[in-house]
C-alpha positions as CSV (number, residue, x, y, z in Angstrom):
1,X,0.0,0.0,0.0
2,X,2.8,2.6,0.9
3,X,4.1,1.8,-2.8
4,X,0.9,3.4,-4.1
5,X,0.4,6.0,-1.5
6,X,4.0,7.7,-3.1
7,X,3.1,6.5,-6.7
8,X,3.0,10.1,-9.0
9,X,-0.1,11.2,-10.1
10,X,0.8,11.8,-13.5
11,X,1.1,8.2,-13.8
12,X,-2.6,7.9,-13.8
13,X,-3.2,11.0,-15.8
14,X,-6.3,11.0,-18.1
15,X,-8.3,13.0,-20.0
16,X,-11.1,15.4,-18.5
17,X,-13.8,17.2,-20.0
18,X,-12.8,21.1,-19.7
19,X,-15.1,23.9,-20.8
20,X,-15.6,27.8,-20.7
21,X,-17.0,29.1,-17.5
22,X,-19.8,30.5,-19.4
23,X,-21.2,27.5,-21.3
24,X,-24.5,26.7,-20.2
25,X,-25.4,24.0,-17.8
26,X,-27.5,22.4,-20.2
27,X,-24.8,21.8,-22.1
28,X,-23.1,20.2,-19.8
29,X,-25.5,17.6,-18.6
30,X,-26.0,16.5,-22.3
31,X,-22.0,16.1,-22.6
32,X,-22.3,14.6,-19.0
33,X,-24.9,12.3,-20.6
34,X,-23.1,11.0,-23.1
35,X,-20.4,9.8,-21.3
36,X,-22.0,8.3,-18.1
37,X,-19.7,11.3,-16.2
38,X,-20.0,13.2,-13.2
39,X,-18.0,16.4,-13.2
40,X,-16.3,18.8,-15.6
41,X,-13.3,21.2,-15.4
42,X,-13.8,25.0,-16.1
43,X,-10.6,27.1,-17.2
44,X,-9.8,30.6,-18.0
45,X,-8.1,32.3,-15.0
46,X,-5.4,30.8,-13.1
47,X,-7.5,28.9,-10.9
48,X,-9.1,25.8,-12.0
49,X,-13.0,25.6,-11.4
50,X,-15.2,22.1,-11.2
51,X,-18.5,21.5,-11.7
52,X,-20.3,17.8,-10.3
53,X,-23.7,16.3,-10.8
54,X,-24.3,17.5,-7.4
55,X,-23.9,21.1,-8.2
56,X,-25.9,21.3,-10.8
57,X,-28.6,19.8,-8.1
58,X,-28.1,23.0,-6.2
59,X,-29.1,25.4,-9.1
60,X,-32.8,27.3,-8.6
61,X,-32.8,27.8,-12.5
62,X,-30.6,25.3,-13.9
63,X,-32.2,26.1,-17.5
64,X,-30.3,29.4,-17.5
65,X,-27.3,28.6,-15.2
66,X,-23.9,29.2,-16.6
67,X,-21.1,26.9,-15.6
68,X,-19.5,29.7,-13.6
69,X,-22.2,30.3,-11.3
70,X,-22.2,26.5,-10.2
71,X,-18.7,26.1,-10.2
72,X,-16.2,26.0,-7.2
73,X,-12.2,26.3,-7.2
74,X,-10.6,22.6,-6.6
75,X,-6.4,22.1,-5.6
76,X,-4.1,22.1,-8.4
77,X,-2.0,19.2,-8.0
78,X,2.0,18.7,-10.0
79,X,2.6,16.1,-12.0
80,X,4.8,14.7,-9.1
81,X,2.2,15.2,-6.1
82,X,1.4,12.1,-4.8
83,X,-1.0,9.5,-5.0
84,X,-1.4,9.9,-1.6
85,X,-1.9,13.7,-2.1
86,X,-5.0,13.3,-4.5
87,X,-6.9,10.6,-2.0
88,X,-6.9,13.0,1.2
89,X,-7.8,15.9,-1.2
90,X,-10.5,14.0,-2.7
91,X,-11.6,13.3,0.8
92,X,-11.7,16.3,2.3
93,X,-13.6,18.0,-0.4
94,X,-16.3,15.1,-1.4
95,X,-14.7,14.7,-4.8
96,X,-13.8,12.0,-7.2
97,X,-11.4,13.8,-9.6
98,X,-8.6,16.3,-9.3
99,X,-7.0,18.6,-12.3
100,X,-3.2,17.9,-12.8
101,X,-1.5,21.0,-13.9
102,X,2.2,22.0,-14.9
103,X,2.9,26.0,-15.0
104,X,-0.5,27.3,-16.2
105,X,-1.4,24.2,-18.3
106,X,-4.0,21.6,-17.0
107,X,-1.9,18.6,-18.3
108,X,-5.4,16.4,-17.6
109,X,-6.8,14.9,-14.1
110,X,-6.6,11.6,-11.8
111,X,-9.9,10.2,-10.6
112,X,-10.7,7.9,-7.6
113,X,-11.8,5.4,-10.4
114,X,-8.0,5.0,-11.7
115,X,-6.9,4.9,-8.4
116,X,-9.1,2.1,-7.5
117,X,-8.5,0.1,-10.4
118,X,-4.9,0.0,-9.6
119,X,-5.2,-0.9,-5.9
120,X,-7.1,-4.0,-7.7
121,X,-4.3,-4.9,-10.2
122,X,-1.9,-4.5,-6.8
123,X,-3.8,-7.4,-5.1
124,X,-4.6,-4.4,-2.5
125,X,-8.7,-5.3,-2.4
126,X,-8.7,-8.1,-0.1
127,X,-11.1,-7.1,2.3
128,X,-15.2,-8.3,2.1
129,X,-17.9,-5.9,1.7
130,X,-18.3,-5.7,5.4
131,X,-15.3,-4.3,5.7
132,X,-15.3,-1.0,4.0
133,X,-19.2,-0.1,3.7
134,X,-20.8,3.0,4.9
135,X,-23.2,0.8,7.6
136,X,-26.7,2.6,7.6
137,X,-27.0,5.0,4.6
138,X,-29.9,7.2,4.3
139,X,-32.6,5.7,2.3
140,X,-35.9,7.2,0.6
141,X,-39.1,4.9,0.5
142,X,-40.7,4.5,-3.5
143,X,-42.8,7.4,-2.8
144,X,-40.8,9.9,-1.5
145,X,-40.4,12.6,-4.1
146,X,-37.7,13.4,-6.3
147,X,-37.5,17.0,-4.5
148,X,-36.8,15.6,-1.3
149,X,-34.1,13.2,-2.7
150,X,-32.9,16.2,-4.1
151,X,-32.2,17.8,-0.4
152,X,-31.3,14.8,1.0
153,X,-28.2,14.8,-1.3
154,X,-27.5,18.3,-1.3
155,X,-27.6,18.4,2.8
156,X,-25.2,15.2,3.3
157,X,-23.2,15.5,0.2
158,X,-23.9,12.0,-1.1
159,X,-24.6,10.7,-4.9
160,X,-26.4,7.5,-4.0
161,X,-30.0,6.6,-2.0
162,X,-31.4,3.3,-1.9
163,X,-35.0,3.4,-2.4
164,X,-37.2,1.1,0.2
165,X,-40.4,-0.6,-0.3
166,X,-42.2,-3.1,2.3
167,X,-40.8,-6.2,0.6
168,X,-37.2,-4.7,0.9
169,X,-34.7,-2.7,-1.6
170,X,-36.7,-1.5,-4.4
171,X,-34.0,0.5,-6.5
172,X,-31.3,2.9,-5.7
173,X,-31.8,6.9,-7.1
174,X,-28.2,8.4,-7.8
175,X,-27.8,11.9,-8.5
176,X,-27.2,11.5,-12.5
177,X,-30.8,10.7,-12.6
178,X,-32.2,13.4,-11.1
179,X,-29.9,16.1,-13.2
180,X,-30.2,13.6,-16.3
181,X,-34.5,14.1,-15.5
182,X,-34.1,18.0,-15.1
183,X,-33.4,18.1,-19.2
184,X,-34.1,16.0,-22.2
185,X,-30.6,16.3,-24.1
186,X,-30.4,16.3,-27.6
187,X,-28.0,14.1,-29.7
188,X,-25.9,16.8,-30.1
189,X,-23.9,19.1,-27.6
190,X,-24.9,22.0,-28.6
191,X,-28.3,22.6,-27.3
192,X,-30.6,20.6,-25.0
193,X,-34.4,20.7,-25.0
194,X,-36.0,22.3,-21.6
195,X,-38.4,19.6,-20.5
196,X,-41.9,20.4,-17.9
197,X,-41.6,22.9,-15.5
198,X,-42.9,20.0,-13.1
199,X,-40.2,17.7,-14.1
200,X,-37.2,20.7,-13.7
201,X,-38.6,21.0,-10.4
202,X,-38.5,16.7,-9.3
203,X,-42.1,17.0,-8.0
204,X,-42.9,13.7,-8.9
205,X,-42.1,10.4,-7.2
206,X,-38.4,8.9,-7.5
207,X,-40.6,5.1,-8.7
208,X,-40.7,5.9,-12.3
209,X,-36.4,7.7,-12.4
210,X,-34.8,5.3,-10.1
211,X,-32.7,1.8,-11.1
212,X,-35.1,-0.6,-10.7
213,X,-32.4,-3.3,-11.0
214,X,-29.4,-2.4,-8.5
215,X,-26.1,-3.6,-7.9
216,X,-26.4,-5.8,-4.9
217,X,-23.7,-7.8,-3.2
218,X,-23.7,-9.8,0.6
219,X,-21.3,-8.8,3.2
220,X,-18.6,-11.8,2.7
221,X,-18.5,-10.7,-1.0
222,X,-14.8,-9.8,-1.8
223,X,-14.6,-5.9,-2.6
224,X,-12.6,-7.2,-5.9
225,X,-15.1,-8.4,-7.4
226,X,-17.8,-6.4,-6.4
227,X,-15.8,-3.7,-8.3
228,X,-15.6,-6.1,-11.4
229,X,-19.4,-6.0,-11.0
230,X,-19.6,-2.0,-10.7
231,X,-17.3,-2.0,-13.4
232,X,-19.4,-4.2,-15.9
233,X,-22.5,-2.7,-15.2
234,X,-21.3,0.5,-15.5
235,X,-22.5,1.7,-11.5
236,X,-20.4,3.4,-9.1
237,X,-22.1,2.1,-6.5
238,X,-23.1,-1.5,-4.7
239,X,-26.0,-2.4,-2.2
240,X,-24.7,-4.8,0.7
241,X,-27.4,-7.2,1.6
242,X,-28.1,-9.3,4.0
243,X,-31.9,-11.6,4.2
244,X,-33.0,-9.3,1.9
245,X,-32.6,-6.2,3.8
246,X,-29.9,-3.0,3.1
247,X,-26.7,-3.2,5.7
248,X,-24.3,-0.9,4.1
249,X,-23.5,1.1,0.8
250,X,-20.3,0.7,-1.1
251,X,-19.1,3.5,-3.2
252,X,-15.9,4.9,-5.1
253,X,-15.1,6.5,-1.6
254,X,-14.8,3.6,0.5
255,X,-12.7,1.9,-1.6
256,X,-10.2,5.5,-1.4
257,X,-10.8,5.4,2.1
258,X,-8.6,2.1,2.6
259,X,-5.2,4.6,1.2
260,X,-6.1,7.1,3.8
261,X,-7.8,5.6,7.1
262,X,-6.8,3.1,9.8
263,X,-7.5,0.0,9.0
264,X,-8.6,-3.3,11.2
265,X,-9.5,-6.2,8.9
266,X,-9.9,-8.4,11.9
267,X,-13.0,-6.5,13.4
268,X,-16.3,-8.5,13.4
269,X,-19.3,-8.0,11.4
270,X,-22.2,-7.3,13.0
271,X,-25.4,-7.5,11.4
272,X,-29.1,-6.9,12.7
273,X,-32.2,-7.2,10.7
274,X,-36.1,-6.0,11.4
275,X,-35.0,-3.0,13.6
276,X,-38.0,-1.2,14.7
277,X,-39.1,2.5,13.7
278,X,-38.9,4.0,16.6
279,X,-35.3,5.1,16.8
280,X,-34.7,5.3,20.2
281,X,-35.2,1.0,20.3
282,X,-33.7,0.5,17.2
283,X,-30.3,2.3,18.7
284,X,-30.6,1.0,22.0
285,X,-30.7,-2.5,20.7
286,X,-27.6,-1.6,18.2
287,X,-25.8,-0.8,21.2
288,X,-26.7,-3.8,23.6
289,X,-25.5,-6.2,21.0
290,X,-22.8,-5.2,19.6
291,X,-21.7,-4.7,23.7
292,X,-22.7,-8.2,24.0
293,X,-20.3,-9.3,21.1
294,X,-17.4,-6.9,22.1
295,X,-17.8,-8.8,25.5
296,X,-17.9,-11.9,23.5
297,X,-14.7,-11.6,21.6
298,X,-12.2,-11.7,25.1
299,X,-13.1,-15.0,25.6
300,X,-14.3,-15.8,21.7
301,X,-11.5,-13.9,19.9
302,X,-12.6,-15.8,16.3
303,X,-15.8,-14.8,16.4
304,X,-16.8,-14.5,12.0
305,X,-19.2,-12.8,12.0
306,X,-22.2,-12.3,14.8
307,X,-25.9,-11.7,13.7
308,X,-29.7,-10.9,14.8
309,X,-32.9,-10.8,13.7
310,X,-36.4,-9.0,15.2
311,X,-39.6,-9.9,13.9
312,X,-42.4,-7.8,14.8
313,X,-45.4,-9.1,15.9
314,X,-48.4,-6.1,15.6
315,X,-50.2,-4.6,18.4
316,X,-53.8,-5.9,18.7
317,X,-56.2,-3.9,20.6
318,X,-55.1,-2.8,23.6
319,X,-52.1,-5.1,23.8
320,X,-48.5,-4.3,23.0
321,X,-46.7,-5.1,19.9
322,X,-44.4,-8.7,20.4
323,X,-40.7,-9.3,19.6
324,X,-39.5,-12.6,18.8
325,X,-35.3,-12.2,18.4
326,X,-32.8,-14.4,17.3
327,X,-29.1,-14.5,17.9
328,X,-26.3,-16.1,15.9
329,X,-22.6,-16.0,16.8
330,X,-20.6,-17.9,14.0
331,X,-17.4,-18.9,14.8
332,X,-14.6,-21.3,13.0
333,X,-15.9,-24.4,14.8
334,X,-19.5,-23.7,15.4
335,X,-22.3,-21.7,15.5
336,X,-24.2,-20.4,19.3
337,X,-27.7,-19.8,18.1
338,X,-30.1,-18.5,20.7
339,X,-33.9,-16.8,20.8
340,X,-36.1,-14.5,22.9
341,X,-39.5,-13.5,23.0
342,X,-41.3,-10.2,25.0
343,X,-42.6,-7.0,24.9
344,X,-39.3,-4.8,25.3
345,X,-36.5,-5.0,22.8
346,X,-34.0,-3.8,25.3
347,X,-34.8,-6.3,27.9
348,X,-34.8,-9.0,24.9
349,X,-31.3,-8.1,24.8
350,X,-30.6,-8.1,28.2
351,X,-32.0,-11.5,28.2
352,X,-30.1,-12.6,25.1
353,X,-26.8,-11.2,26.8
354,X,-27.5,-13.0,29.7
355,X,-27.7,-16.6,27.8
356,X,-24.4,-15.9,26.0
357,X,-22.6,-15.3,29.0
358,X,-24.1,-18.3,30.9
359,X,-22.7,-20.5,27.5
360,X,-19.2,-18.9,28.0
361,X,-19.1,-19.6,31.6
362,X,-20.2,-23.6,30.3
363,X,-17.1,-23.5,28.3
364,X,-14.6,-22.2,30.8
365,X,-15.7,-24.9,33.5
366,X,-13.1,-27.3,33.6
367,X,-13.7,-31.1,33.6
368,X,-13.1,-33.0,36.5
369,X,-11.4,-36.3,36.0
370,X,-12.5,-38.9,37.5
371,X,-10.0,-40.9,40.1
């Protein structure tokens, strides 16, 4: 890894798309379009402006926006800055792509993509999905509208939402659909068609503009070739999931991630499906079991992987709504499989916690031999 960190960007150079700062945004999207992209370089003074999917989100008019009115100024980097260099800027400024310049030329750009690509060809992606996703992404449910997706991604600086349904992931809404739904580009560059005032705005449902076929992948899945899969489909995301439900999102920046932040392969997954609504359960069960499996791993140290499940059984009447929850600790040998039923989630857990300790206590007790 520290071979790559010092590698020199211009050894990943490529070419960017660069254009006036007054060329209008619609332009853009359609050259955007074309080439399944996501940003574009603006020159003309001595500092170097960039313009992403997500700023073009931000716009109020995007029909008559000029480039230079979305744009913001992005670090230069030298032919010799580092690999290194271009991963903690990229970090720091929620970017995939940084211009490579050499006096006042812009000699081209290195992306996150090329980086990625060559961590793979180092054998340097040999972690699992669980490893590296971003656990809990915001979602949207198939009705939410387009608007609000809009915000979401604006307000957290993200590209990707999965979309929810009640049977589970129903699609994933990126922000190149929204800004590829804001205009209807012609074949050529040089003029795009403004589409309905209703459709500029997103007020419409995010059903009809999402991928209803996403890129899915479980948590053991090696991050290799879930790229390979990114890569063939032409995504810059993947879905982790596990029994059908969403446990993490991978994206360009978790792979990048791995060059910049400490790293422990070693640490358990931790999985829990059917959390409740209301937040304050959901987090205080989150936090009693992954206790319970911290407390675990002294006397379990190879503990693979640790899992529960809540089914929700509806109120009826006056009573109170049931949990019935099930534990799993997988380890090399064996698997410790346990279940609870009551009213409380914490005190399930409690419960739960309580079982797995009596079991380790079990396995401590020596044998007595016999004389």
């Amino acid at each position: 890894m520290e071979r790559l960190k010092r590698l020199e960007v211009d050894r990943l150079i490529s070419s960017p798309l660069i254009f006036s700062p007054r060329t209008p945004t619609s332009k853009i999207v359609g050259a955007l379009k074309q080439v399944n992209g996501y940003e574009v370089f603006l020159e003309g003074t001595d500092k170097i402006g960039m313009v992403t999917l997500r700023d073009i989100l931000r716009s109020s008019n995007v029909t008559k926006a000029k480039a230079e009115t979305l744009a913001f100024y992005v670090p230069k980097l030298q032919p010799r800055s580092s690999v290194y260099e271009a991963v903690r800027l990229m970090m720091e400024y929620h970017i995939r792509a940084l211009p490579i310049v050499e006096g006042k030329e812009m000699l081209g750009n290195i992306t996150a993509l090329s980086i990625i690509n060559v961590m793979n060809e180092l054998g340097f992606l040999n972690y699992t999905a669980a490893n590296i996703m971003t656990r809990n992404p915001a979602t949207l449910n198939e009705n939410d509208s387009a608007s609000k997706a809009r915000q979401l991604m604006i307000r957290r600086r993200i590209d990707h939402l999965p979309v929810l349904s009640k049977k589970g992931l129903a699609g994933v809404l990126t922000s190149s659909h929204l800004v590829f739904n804001m205009f209807q580009a012609t074949e050529t560059l040089k003029r795009s068609t403004i589409i309905s005032e209703q459709q500029r705005k997103l007020e419409f449902p995010v059903k009809p503009i999402m991928d209803l076929h996403p890129v899915t992948c479980q948590p053991n899945d090696k991050i290799s070739l879930v790229l390979d899969e990114m890569t063939r489909l032409g995504t810059t995301y993947s879905i982790v999931q596990l029994w059908e439900e969403v446990q993490g999102l991978i994206t360009y920046r978790d792979y990048t991630k791995l060059l910049i932040e400490p790293f422990e392969q070693s640490s358990t997954p931790i999985y829990i499906v059917g959390l409740p609504d209301d937040p304050f359960d959901a987090e205080m069960a989150k936090n009693k079991f992954r206790k319970t499996v911290e407390f675990l791993k002294k006397s379990l140290p190879y503990i693979e992987e640790a899992k529960s499940t809540i089914r929700t059984f509806p109120a009826t009447g006056k009573s109170r709504r049931r949990y019935d929850v099930k534990v799993s600790i997988v380890t090399p040998k064996r698997v410790f499989t346990y279940s609870e039923t009551g009213w409380e989630l914490p005190a399930i857990y409690d419960a739960l916690s309580d079982k797995l300790k009596k079991m380790l206590q079990k396995k401590r007790r020596p044998r007595l031999r016999r004389q």
